[in-house]
N, CA, C and O atoms as a GROMACS GRO file, in nm:
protein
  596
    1UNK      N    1   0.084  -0.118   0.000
    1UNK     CA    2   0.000   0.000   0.000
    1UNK      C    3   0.088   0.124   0.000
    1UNK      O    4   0.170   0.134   0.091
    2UNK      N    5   0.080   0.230  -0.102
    2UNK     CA    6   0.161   0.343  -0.098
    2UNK      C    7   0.036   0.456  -0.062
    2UNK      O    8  -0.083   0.428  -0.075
    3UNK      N    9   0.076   0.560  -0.025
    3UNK     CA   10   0.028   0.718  -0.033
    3UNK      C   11   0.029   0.762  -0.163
    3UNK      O   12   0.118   0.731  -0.243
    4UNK      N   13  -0.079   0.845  -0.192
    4UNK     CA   14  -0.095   0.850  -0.322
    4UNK      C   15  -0.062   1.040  -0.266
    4UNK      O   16  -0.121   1.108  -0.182
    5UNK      N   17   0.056   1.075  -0.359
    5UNK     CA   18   0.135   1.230  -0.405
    5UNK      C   19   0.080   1.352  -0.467
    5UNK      O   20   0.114   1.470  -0.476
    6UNK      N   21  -0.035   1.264  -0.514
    6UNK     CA   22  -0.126   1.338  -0.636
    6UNK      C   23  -0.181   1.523  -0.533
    6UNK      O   24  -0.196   1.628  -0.596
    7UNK      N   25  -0.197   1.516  -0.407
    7UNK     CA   26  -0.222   1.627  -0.374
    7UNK      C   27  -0.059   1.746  -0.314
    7UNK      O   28  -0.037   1.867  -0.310
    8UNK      N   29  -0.012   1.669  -0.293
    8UNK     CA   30   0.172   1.704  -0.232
    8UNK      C   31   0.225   1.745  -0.371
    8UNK      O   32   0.279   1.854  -0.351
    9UNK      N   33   0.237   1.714  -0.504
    9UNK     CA   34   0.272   1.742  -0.603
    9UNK      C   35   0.176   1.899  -0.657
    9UNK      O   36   0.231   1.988  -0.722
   10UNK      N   37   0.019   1.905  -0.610
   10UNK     CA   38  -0.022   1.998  -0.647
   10UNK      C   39  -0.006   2.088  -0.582
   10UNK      O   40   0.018   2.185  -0.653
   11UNK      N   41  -0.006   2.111  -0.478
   11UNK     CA   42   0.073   2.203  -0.377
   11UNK      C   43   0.210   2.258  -0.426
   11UNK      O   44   0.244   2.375  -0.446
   12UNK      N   45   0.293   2.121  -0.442
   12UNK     CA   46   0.459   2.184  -0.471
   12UNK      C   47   0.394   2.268  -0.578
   12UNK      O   48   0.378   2.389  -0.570
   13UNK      N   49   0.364   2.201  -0.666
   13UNK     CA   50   0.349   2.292  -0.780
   13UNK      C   51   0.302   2.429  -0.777
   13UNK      O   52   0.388   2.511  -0.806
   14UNK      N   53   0.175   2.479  -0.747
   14UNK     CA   54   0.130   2.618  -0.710
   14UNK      C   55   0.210   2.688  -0.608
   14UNK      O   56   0.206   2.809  -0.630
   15UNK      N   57   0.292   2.653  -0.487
   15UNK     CA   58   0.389   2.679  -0.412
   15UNK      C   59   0.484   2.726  -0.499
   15UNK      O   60   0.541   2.830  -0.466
   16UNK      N   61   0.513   2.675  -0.601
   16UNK     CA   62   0.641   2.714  -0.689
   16UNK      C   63   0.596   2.792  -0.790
   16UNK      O   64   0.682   2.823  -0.871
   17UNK      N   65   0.485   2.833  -0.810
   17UNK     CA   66   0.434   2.901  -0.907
   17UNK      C   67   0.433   3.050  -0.841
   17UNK      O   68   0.467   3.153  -0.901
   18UNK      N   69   0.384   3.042  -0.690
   18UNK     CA   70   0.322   3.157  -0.620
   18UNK      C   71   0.496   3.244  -0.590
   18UNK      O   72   0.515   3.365  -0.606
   19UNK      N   73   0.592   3.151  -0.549
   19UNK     CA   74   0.740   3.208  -0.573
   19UNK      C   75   0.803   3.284  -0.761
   19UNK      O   76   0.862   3.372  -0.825
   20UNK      N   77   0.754   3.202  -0.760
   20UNK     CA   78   0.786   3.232  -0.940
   20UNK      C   79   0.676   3.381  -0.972
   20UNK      O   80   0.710   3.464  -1.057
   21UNK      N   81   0.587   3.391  -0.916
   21UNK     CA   82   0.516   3.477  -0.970
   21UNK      C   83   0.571   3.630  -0.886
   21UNK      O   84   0.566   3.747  -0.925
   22UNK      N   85   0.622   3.571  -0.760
   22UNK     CA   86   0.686   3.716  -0.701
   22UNK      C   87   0.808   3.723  -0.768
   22UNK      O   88   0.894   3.780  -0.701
   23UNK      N   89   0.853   3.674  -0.907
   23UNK     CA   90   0.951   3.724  -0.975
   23UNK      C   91   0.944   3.810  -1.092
   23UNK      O   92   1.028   3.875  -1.154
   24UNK      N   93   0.817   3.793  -1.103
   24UNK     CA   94   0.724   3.838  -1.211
   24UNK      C   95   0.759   3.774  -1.347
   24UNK      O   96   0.770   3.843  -1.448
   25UNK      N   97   0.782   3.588  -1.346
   25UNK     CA   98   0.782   3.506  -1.460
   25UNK      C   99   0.687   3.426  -1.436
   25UNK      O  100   0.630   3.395  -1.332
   26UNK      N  101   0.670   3.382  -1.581
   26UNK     CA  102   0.555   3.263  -1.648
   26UNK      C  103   0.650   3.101  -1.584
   26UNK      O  104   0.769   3.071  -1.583
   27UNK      N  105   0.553   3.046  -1.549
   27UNK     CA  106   0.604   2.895  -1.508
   27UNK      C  107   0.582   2.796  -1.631
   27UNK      O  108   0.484   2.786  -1.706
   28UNK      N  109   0.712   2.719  -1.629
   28UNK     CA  110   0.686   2.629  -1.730
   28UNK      C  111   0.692   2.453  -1.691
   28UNK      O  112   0.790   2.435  -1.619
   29UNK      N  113   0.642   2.366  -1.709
   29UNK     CA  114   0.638   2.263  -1.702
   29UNK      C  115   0.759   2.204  -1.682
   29UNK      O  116   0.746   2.110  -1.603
   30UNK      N  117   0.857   2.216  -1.714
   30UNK     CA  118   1.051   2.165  -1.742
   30UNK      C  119   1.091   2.213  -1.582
   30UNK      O  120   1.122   2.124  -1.503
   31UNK      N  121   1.090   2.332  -1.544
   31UNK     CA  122   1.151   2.413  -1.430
   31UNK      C  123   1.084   2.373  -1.320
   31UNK      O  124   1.162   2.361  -1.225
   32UNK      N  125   0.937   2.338  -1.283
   32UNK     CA  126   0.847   2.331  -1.202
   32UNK      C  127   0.898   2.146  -1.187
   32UNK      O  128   0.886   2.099  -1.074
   33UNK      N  129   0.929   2.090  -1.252
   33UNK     CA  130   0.964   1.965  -1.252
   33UNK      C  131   1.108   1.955  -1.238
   33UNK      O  132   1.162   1.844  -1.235
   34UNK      N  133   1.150   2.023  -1.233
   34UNK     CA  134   1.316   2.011  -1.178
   34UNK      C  135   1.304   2.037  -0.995
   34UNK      O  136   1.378   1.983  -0.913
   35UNK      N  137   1.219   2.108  -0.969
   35UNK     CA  138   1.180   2.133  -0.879
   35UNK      C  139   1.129   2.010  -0.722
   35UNK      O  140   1.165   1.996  -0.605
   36UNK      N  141   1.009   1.932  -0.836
   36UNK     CA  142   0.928   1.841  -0.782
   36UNK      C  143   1.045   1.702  -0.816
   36UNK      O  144   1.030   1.582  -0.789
   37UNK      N  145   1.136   1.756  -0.868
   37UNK     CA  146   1.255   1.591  -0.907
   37UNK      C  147   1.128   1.516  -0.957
   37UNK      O  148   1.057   1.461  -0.872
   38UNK      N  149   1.085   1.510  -1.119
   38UNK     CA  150   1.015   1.415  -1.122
   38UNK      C  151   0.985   1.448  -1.296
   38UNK      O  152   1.000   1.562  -1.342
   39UNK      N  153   0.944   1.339  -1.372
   39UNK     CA  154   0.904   1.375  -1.522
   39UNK      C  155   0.824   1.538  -1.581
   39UNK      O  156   0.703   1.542  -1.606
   40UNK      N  157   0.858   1.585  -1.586
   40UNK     CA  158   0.793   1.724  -1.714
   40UNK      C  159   0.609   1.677  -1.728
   40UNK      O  160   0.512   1.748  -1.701
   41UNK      N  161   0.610   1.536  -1.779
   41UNK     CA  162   0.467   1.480  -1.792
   41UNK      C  163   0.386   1.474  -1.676
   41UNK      O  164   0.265   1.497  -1.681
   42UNK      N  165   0.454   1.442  -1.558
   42UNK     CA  166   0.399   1.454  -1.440
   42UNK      C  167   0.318   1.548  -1.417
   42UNK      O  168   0.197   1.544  -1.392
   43UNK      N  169   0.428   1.684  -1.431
   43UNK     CA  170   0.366   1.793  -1.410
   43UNK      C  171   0.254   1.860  -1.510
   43UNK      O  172   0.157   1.932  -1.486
   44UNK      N  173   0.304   1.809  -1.624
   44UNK     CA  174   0.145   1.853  -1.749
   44UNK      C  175   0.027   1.840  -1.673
   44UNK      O  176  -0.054   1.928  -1.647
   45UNK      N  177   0.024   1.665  -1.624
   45UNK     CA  178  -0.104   1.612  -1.592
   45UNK      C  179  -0.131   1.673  -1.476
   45UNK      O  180  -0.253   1.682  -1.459
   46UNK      N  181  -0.045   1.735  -1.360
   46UNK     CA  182  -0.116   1.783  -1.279
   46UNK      C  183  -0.153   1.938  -1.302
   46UNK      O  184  -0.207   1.987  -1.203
   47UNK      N  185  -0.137   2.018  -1.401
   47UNK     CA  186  -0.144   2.143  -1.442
   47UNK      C  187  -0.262   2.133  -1.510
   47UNK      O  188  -0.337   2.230  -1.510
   48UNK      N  189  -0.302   2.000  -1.588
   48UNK     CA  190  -0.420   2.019  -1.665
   48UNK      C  191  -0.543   2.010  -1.546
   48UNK      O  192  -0.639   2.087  -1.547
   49UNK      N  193  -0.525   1.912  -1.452
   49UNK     CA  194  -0.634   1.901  -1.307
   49UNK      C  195  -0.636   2.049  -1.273
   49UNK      O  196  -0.731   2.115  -1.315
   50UNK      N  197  -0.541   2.108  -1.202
   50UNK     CA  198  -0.537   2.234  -1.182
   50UNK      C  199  -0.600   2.301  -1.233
   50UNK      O  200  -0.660   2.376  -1.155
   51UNK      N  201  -0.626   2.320  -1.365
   51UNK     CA  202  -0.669   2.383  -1.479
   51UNK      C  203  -0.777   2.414  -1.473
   51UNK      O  204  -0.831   2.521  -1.446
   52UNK      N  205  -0.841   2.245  -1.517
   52UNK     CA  206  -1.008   2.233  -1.458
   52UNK      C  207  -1.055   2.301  -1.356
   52UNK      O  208  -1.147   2.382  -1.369
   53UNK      N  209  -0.995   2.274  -1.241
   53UNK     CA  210  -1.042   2.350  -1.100
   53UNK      C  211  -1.058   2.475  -1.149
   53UNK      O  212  -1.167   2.527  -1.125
   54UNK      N  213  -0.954   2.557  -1.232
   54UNK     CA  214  -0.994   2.702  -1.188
   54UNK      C  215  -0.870   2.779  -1.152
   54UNK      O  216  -0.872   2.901  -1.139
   55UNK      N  217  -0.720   2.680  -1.132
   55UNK     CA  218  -0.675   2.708  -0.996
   55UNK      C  219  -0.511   2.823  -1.135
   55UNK      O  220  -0.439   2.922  -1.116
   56UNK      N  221  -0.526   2.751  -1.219
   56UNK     CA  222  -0.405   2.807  -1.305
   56UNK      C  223  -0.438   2.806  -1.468
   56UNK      O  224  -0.522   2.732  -1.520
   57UNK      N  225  -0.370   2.882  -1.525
   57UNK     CA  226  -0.435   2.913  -1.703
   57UNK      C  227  -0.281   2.888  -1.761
   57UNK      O  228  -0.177   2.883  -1.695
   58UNK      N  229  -0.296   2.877  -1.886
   58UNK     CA  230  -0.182   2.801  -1.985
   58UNK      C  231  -0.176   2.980  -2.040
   58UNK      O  232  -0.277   3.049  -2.043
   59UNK      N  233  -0.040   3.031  -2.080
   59UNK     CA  234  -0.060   3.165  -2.182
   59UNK      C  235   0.042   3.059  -2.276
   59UNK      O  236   0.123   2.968  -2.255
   60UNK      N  237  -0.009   3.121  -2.375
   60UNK     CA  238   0.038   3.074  -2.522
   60UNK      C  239   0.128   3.201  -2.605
   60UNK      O  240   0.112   3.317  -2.570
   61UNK      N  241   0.207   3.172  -2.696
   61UNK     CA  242   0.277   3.217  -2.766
   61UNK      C  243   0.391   3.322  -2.695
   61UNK      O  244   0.428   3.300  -2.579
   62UNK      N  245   0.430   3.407  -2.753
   62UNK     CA  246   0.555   3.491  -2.655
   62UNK      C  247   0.524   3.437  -2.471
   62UNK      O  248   0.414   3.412  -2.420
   63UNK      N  249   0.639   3.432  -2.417
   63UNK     CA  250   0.644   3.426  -2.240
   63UNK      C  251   0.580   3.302  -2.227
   63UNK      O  252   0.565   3.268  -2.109
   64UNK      N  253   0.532   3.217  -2.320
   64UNK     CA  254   0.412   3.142  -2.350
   64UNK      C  255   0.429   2.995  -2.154
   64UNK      O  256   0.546   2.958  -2.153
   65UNK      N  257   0.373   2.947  -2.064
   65UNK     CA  258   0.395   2.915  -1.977
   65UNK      C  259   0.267   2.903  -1.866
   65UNK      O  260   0.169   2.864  -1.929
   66UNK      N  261   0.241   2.919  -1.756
   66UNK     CA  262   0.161   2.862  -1.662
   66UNK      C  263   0.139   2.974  -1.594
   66UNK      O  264   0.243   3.039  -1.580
   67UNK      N  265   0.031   3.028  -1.539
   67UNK     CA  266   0.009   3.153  -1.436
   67UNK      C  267  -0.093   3.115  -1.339
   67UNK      O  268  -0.196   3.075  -1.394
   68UNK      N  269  -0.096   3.115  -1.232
   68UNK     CA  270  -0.189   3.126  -1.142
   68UNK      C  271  -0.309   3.204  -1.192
   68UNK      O  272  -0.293   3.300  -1.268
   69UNK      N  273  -0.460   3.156  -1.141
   69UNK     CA  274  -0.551   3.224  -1.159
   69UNK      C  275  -0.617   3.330  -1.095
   69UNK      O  276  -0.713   3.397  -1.132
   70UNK      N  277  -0.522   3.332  -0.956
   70UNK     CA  278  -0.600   3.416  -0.840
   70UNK      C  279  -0.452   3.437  -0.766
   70UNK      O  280  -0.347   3.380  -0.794
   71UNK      N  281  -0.474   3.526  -0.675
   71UNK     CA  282  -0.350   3.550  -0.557
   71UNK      C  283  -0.306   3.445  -0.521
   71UNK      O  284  -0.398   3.368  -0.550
   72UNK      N  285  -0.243   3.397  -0.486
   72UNK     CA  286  -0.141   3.280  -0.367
   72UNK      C  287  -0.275   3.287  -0.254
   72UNK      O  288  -0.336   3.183  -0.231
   73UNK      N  289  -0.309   3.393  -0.199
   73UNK     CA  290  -0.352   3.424  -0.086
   73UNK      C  291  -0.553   3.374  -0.048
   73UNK      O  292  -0.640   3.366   0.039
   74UNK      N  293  -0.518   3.353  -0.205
   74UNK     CA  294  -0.731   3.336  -0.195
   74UNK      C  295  -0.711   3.210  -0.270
   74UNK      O  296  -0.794   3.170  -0.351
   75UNK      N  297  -0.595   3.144  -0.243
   75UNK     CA  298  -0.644   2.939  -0.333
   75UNK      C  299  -0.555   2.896  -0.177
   75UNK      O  300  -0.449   2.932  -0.126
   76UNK      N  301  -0.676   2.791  -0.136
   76UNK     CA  302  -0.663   2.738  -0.038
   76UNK      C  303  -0.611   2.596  -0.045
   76UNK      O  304  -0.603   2.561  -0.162
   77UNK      N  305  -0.568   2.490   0.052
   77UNK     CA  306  -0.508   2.385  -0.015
   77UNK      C  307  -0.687   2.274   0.020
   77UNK      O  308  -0.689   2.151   0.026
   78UNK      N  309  -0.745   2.318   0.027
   78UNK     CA  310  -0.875   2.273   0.051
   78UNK      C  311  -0.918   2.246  -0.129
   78UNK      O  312  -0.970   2.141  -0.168
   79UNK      N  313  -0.892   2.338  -0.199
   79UNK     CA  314  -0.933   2.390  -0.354
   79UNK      C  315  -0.772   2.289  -0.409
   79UNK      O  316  -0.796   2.234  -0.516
   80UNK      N  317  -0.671   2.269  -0.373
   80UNK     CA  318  -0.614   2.189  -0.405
   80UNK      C  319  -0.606   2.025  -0.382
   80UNK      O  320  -0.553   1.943  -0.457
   81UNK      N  321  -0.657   2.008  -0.291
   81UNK     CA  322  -0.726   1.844  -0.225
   81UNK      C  323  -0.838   1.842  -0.352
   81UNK      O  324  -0.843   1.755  -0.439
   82UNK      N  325  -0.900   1.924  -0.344
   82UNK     CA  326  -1.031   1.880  -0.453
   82UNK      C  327  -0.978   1.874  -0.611
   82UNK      O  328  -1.022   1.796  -0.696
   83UNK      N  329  -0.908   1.941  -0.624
   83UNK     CA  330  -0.832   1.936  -0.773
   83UNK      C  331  -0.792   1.787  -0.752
   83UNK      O  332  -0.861   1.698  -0.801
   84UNK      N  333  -0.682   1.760  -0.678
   84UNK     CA  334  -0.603   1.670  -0.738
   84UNK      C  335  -0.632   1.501  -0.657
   84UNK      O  336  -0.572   1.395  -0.675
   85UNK      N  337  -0.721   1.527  -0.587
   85UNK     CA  338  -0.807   1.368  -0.537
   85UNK      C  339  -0.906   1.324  -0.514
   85UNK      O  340  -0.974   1.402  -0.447
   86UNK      N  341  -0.952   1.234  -0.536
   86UNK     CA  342  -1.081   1.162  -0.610
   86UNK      C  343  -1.118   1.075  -0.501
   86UNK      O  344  -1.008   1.049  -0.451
   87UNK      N  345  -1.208   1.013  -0.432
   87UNK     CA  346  -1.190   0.938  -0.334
   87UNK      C  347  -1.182   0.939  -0.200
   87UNK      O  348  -1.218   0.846  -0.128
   88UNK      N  349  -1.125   1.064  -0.151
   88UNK     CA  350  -1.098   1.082  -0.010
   88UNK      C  351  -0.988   0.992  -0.003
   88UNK      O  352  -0.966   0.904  -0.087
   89UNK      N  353  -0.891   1.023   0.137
   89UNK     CA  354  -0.778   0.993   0.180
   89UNK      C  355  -0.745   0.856   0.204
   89UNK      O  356  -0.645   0.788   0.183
   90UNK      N  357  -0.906   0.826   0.274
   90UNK     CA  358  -0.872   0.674   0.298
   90UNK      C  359  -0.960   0.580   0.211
   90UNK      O  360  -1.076   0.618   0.197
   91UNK      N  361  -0.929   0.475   0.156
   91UNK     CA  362  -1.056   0.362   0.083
   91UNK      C  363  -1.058   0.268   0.132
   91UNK      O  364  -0.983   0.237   0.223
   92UNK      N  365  -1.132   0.209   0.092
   92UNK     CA  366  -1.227   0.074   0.202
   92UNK      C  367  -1.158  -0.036   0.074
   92UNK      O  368  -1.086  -0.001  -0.020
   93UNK      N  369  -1.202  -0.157   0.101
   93UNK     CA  370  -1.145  -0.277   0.063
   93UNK      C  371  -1.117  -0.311  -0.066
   93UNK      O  372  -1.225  -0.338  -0.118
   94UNK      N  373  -1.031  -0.323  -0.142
   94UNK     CA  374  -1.111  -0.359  -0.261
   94UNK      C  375  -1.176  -0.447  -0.311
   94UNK      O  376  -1.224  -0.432  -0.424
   95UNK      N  377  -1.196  -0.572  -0.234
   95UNK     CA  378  -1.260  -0.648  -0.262
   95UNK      C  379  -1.365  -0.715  -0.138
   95UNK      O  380  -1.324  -0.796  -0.056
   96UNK      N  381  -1.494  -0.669  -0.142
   96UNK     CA  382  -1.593  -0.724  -0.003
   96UNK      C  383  -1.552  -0.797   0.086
   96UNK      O  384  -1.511  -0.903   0.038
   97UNK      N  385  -1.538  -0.789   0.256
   97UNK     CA  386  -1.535  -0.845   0.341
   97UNK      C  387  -1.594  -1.012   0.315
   97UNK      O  388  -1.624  -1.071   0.212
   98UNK      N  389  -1.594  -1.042   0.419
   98UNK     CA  390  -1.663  -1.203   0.399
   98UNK      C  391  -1.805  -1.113   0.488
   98UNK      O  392  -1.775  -1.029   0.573
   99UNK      N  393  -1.924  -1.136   0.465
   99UNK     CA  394  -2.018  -1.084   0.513
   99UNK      C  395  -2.072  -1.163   0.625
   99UNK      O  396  -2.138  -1.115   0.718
  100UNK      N  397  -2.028  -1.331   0.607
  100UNK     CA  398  -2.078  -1.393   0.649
  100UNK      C  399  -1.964  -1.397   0.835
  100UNK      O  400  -1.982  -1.484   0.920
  101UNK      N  401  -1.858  -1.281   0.848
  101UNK     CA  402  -1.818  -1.313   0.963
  101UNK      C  403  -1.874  -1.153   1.056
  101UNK      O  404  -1.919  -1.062   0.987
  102UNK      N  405  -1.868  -1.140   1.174
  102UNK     CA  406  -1.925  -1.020   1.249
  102UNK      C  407  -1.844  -0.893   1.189
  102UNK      O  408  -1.892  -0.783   1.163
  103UNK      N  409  -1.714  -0.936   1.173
  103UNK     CA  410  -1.655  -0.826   1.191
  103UNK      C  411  -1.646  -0.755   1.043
  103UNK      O  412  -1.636  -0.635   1.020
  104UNK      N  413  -1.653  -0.854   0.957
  104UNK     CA  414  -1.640  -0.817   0.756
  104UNK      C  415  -1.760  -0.746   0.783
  104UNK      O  416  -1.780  -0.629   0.749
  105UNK      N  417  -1.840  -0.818   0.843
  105UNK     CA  418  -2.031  -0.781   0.792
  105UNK      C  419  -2.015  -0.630   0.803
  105UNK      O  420  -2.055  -0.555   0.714
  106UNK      N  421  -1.945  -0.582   0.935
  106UNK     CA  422  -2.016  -0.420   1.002
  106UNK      C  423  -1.877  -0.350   0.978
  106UNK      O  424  -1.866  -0.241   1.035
  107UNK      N  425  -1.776  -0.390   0.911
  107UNK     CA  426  -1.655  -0.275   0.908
  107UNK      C  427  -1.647  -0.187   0.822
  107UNK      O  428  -1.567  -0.094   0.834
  108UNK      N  429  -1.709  -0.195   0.745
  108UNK     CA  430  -1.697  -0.077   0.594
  108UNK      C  431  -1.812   0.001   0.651
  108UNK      O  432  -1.754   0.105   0.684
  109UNK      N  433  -1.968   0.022   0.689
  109UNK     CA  434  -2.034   0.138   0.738
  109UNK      C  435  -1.932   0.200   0.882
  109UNK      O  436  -1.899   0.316   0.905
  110UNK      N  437  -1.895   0.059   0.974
  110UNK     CA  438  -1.793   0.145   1.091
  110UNK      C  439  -1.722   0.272   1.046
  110UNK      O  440  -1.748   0.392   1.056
  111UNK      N  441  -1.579   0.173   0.967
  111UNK     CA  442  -1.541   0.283   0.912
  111UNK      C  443  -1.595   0.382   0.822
  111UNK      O  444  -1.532   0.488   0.814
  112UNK      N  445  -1.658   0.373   0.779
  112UNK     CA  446  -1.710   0.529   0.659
  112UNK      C  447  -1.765   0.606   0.722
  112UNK      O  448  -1.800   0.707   0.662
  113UNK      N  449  -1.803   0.596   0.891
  113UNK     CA  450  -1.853   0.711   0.951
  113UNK      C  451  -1.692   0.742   1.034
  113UNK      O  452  -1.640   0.851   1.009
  114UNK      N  453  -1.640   0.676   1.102
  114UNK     CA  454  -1.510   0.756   1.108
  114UNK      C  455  -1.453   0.815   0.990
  114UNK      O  456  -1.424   0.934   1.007
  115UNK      N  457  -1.421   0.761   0.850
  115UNK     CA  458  -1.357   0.841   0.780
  115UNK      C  459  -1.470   0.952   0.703
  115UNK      O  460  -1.445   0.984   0.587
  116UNK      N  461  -1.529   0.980   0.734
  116UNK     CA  462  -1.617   1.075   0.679
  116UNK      C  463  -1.648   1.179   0.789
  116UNK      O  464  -1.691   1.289   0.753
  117UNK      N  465  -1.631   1.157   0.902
  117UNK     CA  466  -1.597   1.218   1.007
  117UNK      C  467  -1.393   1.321   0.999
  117UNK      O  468  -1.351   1.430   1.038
  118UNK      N  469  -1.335   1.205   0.931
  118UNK     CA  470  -1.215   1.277   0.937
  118UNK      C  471  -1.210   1.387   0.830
  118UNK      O  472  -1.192   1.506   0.853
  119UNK      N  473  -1.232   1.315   0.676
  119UNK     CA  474  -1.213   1.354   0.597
  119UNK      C  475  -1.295   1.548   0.628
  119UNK      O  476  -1.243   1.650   0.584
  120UNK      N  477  -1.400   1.544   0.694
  120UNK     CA  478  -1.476   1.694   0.757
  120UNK      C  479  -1.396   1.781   0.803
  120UNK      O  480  -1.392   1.898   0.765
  121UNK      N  481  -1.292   1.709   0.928
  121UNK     CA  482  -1.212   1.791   0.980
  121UNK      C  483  -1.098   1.840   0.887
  121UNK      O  484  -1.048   1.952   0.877
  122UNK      N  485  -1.075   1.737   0.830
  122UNK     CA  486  -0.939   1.764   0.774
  122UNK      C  487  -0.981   1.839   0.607
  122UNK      O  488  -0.887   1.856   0.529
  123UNK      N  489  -1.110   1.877   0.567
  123UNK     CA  490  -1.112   1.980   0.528
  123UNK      C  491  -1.150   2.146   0.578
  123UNK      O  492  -1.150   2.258   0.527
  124UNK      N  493  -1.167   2.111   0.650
  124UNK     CA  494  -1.193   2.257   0.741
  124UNK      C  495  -1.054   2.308   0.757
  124UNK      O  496  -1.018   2.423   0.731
  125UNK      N  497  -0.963   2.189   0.814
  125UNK     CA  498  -0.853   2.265   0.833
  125UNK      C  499  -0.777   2.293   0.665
  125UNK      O  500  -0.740   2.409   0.652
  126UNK      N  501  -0.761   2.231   0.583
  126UNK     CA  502  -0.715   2.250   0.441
  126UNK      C  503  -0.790   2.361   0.406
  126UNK      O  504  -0.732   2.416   0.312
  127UNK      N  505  -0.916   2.434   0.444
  127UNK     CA  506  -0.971   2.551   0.386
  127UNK      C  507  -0.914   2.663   0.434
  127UNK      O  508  -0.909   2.773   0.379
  128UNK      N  509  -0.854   2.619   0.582
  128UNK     CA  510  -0.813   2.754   0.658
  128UNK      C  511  -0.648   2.773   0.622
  128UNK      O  512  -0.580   2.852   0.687
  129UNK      N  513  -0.584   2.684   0.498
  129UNK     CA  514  -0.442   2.708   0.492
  129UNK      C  515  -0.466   2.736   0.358
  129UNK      O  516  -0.564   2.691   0.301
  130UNK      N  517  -0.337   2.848   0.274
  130UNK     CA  518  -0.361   2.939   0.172
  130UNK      C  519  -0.202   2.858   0.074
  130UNK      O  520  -0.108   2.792   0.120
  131UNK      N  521  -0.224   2.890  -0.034
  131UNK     CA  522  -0.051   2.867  -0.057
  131UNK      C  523   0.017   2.980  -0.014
  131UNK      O  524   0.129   2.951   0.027
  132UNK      N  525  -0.017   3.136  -0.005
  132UNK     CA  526   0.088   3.191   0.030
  132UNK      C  527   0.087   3.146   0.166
  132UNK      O  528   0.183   3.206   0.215
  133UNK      N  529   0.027   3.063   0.271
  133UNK     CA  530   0.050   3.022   0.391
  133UNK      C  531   0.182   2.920   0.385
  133UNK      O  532   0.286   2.916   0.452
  134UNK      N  533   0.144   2.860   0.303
  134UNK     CA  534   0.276   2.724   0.246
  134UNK      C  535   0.382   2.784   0.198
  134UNK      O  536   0.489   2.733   0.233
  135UNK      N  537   0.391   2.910   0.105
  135UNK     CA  538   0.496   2.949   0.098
  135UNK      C  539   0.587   3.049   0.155
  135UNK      O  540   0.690   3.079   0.095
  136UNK      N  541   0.553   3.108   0.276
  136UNK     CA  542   0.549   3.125   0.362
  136UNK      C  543   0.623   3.052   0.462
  136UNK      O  544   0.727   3.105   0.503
  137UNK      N  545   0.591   2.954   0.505
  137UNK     CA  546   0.642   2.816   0.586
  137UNK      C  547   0.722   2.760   0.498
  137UNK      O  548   0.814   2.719   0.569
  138UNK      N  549   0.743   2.737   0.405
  138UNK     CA  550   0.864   2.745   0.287
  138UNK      C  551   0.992   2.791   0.317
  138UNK      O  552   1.082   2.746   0.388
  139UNK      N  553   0.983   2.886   0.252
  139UNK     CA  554   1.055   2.983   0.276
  139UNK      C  555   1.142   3.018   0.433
  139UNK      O  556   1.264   3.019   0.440
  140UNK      N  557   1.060   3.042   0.538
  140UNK     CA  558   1.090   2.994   0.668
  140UNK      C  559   1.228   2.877   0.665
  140UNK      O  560   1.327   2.873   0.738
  141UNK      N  561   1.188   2.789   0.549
  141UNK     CA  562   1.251   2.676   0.624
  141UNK      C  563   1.393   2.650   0.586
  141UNK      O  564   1.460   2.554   0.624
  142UNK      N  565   1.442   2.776   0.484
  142UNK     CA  566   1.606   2.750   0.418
  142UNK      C  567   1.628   2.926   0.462
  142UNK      O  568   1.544   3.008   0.500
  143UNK      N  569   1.805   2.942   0.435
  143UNK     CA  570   1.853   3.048   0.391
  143UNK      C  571   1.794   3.141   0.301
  143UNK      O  572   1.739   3.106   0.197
  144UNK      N  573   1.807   3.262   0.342
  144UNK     CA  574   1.793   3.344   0.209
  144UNK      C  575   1.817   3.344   0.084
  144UNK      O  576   1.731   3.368  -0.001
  145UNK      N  577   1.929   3.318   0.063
  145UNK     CA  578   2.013   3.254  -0.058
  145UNK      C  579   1.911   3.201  -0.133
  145UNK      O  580   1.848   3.253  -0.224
  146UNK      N  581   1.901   3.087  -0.081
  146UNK     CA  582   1.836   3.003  -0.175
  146UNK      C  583   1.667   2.979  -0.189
  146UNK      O  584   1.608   2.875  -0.219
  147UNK      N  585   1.619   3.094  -0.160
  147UNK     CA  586   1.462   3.102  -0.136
  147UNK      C  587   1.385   3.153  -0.302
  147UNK      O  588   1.277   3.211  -0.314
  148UNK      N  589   1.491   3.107  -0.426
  148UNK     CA  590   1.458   3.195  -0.562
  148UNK      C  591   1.456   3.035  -0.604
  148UNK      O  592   1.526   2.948  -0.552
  149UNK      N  593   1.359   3.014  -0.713
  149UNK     CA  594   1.369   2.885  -0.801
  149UNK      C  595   1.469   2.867  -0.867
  149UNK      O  596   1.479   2.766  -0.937
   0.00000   0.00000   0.00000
């Protein structure tokens, strides 16, 4: 069983966009992925999710590259959980309990009211954190030096 990155990658990404944009440059797919150490394609596919949401726009031709759609300050990582995951955090079995024992029969409604219970909290709190909050706490966390992409 792994953790699925798909929301940690969309974060890095707009995190590195919201730095890039206090430089006053266009983000490109190549640089943003040197970044995240990880394929160029990676990052397409999570720029096109992004996209959908609302959260970033493609400019074309001259400067041609990636821009945020709104401040750092008004995209929450709440609006980034919903971009980039499908499912909620935790999933249930993939294949049915045995129904026929006590504990298969009643564990998937058990759990889906705890995790539907979590998944509540833990968007309330993802609504109340911003990327410029993340980048921010970023930043915080190295030298000056090296706080430029």
């Amino acid at each position: 069983m792994s953790a699925n990155s798909r929301m940690t990658i969309g974060a890095h990404v707009l995190t590195w966009m919201s730095l890039d944009r206090q430089n006053n440059a266009v983000a490109v797919s190549e640089r943003i992925a040197e970044s995240v150490n990880t394929n160029p394609v990676v990052i397409r596919r999570c720029l096109g999710d992004l996209r959908k949401a609302g959260l970033v726009q493609a400019k074309r031709g001259v400067g041609a590259g990636w821009t945020l759609t709104r401040e750092p300050e008004e995209i929450t990582l709440l609006e980034v959980y919903l971009a980039m995951e499908s499912g909620g955090p935790f999933g249930m079995h993939h294949t049915p309990p045995n129904a026929d024992c006590p504990v298969g029969f009643g564990i998937r409604p058990a759990l889906q009211q705890v995790y539907s219970g979590l998944e509540k909290q833990m968007q309330q709190y993802l609504a109340g954190t911003t990327i410029a909050d993340l980048l921010r706490d970023v930043l915080a966390q190295q030298p000056a030096s090296t706080a430029s992409p």
